[in-house]
C-alpha positions as CSV (number, residue, x, y, z in Angstrom):
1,X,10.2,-34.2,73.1
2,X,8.2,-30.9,73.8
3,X,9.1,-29.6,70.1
4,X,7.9,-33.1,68.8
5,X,4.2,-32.7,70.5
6,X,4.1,-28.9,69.7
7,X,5.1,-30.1,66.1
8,X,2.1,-33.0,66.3
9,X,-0.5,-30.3,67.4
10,X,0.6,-28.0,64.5
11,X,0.3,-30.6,61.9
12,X,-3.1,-31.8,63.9
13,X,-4.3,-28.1,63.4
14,X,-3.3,-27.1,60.1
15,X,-5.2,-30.6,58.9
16,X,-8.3,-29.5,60.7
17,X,-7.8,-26.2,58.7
18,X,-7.2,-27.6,55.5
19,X,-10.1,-30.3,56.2
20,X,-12.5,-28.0,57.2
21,X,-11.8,-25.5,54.2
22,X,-12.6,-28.8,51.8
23,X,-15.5,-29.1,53.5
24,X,-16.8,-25.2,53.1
25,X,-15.7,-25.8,48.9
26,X,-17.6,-28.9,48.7
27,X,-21.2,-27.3,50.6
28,X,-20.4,-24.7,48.0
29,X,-20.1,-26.6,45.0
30,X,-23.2,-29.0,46.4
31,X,-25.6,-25.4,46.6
32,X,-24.4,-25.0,43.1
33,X,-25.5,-28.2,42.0
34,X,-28.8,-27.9,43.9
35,X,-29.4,-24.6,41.9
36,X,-28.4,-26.0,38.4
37,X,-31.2,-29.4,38.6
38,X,-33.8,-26.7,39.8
39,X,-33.2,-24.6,36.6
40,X,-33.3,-28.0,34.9
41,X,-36.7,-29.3,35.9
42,X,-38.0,-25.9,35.4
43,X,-36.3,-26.1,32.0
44,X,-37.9,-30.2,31.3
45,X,-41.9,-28.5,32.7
46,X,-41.2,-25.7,30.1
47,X,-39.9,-28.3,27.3
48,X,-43.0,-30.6,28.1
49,X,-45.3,-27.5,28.5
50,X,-43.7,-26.9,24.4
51,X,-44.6,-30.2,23.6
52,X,-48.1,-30.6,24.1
53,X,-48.5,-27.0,22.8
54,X,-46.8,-28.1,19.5
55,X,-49.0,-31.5,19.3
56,X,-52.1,-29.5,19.7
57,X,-51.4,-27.0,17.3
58,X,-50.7,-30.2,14.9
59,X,-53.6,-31.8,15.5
60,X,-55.6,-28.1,15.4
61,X,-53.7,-28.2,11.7
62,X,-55.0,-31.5,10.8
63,X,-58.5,-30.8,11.5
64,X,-58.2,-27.7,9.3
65,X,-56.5,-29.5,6.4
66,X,-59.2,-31.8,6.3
67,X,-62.4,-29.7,6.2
């Protein structure tokens, strides 16, 4: 019966290992996903930044091709 409790709290600890190793991977992965959509938005402001400078150089070439 002693064996079978010791055998309980073993099991009990290893899980709360193994748990709380799973929970260190996932706050890792999470950080690294937190740090990709940053560079993402700064990549969409730079893209939309591009885009405006593109349609004003268009309409800067407009204006020239029709004077």
């Amino acid at each position: 019966m002693e064996a079978k409790k010791i055998l309980i709290l073993l099991t009990a600890v290893f899980g709360m290992s193994l748990i709380s190793c799973e929970s260190t991977s996932i706050n890792e992965e999470l950080l690294e996903l937190e740090k990709l959509e940053t560079q993402l938005e700064g990549k969409k402001k730079i893209n939309e930044s591009n885009n405006k400078n593109k349609s004003s150089l268009q309409k800067v070439v407009d204006v020239r091709g029709m004077g």
